[in-house]
N, C-alpha and C positions, 0 to 999 in steps of 0.2 A: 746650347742653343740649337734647335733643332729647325731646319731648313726644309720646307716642303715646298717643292711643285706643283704648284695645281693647274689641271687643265682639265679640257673636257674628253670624256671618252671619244674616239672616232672609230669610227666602222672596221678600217683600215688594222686597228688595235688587233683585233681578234680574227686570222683568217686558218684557212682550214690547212691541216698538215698533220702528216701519219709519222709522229715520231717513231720508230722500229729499235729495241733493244739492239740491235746490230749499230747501229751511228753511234749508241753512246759506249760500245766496246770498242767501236775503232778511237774512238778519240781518246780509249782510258783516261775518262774522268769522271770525278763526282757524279755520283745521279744522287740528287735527294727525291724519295716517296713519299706525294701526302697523302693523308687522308680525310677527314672529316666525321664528327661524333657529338651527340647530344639526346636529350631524351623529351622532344617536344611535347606539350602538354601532358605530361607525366608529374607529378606533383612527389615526391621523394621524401617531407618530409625534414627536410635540410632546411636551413637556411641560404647556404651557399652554391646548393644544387637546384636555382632558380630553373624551371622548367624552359625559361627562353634559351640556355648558354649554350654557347658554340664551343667546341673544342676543332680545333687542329694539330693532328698530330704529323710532323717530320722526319723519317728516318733515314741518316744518310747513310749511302753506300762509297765506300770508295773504289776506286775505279779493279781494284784487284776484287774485294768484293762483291761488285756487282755481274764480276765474270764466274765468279763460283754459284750465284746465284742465278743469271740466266742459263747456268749449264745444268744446273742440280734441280730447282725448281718444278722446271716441268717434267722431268723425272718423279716427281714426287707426286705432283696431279695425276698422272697415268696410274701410281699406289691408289688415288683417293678415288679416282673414278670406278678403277677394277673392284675393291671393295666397298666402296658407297653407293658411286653414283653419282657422287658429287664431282663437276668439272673445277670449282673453284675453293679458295681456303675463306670461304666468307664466314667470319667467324660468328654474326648474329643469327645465319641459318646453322652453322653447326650447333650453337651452344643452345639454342631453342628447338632443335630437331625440326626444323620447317623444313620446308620447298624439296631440294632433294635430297636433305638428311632425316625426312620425316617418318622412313623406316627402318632408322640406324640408332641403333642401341644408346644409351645414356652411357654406358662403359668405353665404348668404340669412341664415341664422340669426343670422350675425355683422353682417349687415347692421342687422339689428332690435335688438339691441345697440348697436350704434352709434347709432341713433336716439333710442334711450332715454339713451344716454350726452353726445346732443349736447340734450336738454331738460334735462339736470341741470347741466349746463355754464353753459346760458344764463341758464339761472333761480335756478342756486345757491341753491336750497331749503335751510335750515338743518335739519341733521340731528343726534338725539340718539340713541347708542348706550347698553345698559345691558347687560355680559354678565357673569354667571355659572352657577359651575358647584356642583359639591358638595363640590368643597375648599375654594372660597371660603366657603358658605354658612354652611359651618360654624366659620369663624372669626368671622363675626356671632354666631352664634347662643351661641357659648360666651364671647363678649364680653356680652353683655345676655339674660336671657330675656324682654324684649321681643320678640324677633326668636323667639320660638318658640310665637308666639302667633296666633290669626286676629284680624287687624284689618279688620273689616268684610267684604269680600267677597274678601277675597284670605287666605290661611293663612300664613304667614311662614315657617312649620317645611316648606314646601318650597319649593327654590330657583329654580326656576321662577317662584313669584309671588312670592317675595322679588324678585328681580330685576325685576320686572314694577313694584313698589311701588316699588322706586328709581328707576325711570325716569319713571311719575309723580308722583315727589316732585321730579326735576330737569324733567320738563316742568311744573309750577307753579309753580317758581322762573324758568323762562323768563317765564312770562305773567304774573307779578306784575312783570316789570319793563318791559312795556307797559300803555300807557294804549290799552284798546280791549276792546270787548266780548266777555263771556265765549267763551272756544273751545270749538269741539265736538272731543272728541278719539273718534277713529273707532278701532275693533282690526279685523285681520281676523278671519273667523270659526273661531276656531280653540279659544280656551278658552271661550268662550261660542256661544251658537247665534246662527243669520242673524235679525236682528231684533230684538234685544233694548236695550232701557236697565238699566245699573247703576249703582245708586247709589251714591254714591265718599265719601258724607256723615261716615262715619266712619272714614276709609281714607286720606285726605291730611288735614294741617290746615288748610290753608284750600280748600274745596270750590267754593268763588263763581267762583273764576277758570275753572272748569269750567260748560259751558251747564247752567245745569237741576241744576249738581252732578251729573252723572251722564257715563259714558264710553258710548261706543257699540259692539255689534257687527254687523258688518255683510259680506254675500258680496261679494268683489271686483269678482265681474261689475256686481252691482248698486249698488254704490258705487264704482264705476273709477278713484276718485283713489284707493284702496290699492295698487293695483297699480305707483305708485309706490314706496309702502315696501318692493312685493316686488323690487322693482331694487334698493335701496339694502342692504335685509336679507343677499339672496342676494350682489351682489357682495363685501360686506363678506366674507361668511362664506367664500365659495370663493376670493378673493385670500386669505386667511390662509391659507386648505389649501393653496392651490398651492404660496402662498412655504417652506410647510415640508412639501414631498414633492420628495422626492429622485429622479422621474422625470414630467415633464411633458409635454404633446403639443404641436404646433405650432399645435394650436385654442387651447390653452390662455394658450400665449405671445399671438397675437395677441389673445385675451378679456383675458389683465391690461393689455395696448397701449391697448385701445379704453377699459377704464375709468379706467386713468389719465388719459386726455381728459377723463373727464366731471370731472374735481377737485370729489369730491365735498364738501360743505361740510359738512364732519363739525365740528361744537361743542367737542365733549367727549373726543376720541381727538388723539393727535400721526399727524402726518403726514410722509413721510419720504421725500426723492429717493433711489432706488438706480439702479445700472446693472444689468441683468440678466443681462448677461454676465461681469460676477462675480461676481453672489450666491449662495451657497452655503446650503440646508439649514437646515443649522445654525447659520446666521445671526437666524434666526427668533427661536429661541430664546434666545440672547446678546443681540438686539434687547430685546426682553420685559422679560429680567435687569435689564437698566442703566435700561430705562423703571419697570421695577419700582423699583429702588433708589432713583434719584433723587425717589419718593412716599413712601421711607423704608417703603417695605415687603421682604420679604427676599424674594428669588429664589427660585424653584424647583430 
């Protein structure tokens, strides 16, 4: 039986606050990083890669990791900026050579990739995926008008932060089954502005496992462990595209090569050896199908 709160958002919910990398090391605890990923109006070709889906992706840090990574980190930007130019790890501007990757070689590019993909290897961050889209959402919401209601700071009647609410309701189930101090869970700046605390008090049911009961947002530059999520977010989402587009590049091939290295330690998704020299397409799709089935949900 699932128990929701419902209330109205108030002003009060969301006020302005500079969370600093420095609070969540004095407290040695949890930081979870999200991020957010999707390919709007883009039509794929999928069935299941409906152009409205939301992805958010989770990557927790723990309190010993997240001190390796504000120490090393920005060590590593001052590498990317010396030879790119690039201030940040944005991985849709490195891997399409945009903005300030736009005169750095496809080799180089792939190189910084692989860098990122040999820190995720090592450290096997545990990672929580939450995707939906507007077909899915809408099977909640005509299952329960619960789900068609605003619960605290987030609206449920869209799928975006429906999606967002399920991820953390299964990041709170993660941290309730640690013994260790409340986590700071970081967003990037994207549904909320740079700066900000949200109150999550009537939004999850148990709030404590959260620092202060409150999620954070915050700019990647300025909080540099998100810029982890944005690896994990965007690989996610551009392996699915690749694996169901019926013509790929040879950047393409060796980018799905280099992330397969990083095995990333996804929680909540199956993971699955193919050869690529026989996967076809349409394979994507009939994958999906039978991962669908056997949750006892019906296929597309």
């Amino acid at each position: 039986m699932l128990n929701l709160y419902l209330t109205m958002t108030n002003d009060s919910d969301v006020i302005q606050h500079q969370l600093l990398p420095e609070q969540v090391l004095k407290a040695n605890s949890t930081c979870v990083v999200i991020d957010e990923t999707g390919n709007p109006g883009q039509d794929s070709g999928s069935l299941y890669l409906d152009e409205s889906r939301k992805t958010w992706v989770a990557v927790f840090l723990s309190g010993e990791d997240f001190a390796t990574v504000t120490r090393e980190l920005p060590l590593a930007l001052e590498g990317l900026e010396h030879h790119t130019g690039g201030r940040e790890f944005h991985l849709t501007d490195i891997y399409r050579g945009h903005k300030d990757f736009k005169e750095v070689s496809p080799e180089l590019r792939l190189k910084i990739i692989s860098f990122l993909a040999y820190i995720f290897s090592k450290y096997q961050f545990p990672i929580l995926v939450q995707t939906l889209d507007k077909v899915e959402a809408k099977k909640f919401q005509s299952h329960s008008t619960d789900f068609n209601q605003k619960l605290g700071v987030l609206d449920l009647r869209k799928h975006d932060a429906l999606a967002l609410w399920m991820l953390l309701t299964n990041i709170q189930k993660q941290l309730m089954m640690k013994d260790s101090p409340p986590a700071y869970v970081v967003l990037d700046q994207q549904r909320w502005k740079d700066e900000r605390a949200i109150d999550i008090s009537r939004t999850v049911s148990n709030p404590s496992v959260f620092a202060n009961k409150q999620i954070y947002s915050r700019n990647s530059t300025k909080f540099p462990a998100i810029q982890l999520a944005d690896f994990a977010a965007f690989c996610l989402n551009r392996q699915q595209w690749l694996m169901s587009s019926k013509s790929i590049t040879d950047f393409d091939r060796e980018f799905l090569r280099i992330i397969g290295t990083a095995n990333l330690n996804f929680i909540n998704i199956p993971k699955l050896n193919i050869d690529m020299n026989l996967w076809q397409p349409s394979d994507y799709d009939f994958m999906r199908g039978v991962i669908d089935e056997d949750k006892g949900i019906k296929s597309r």
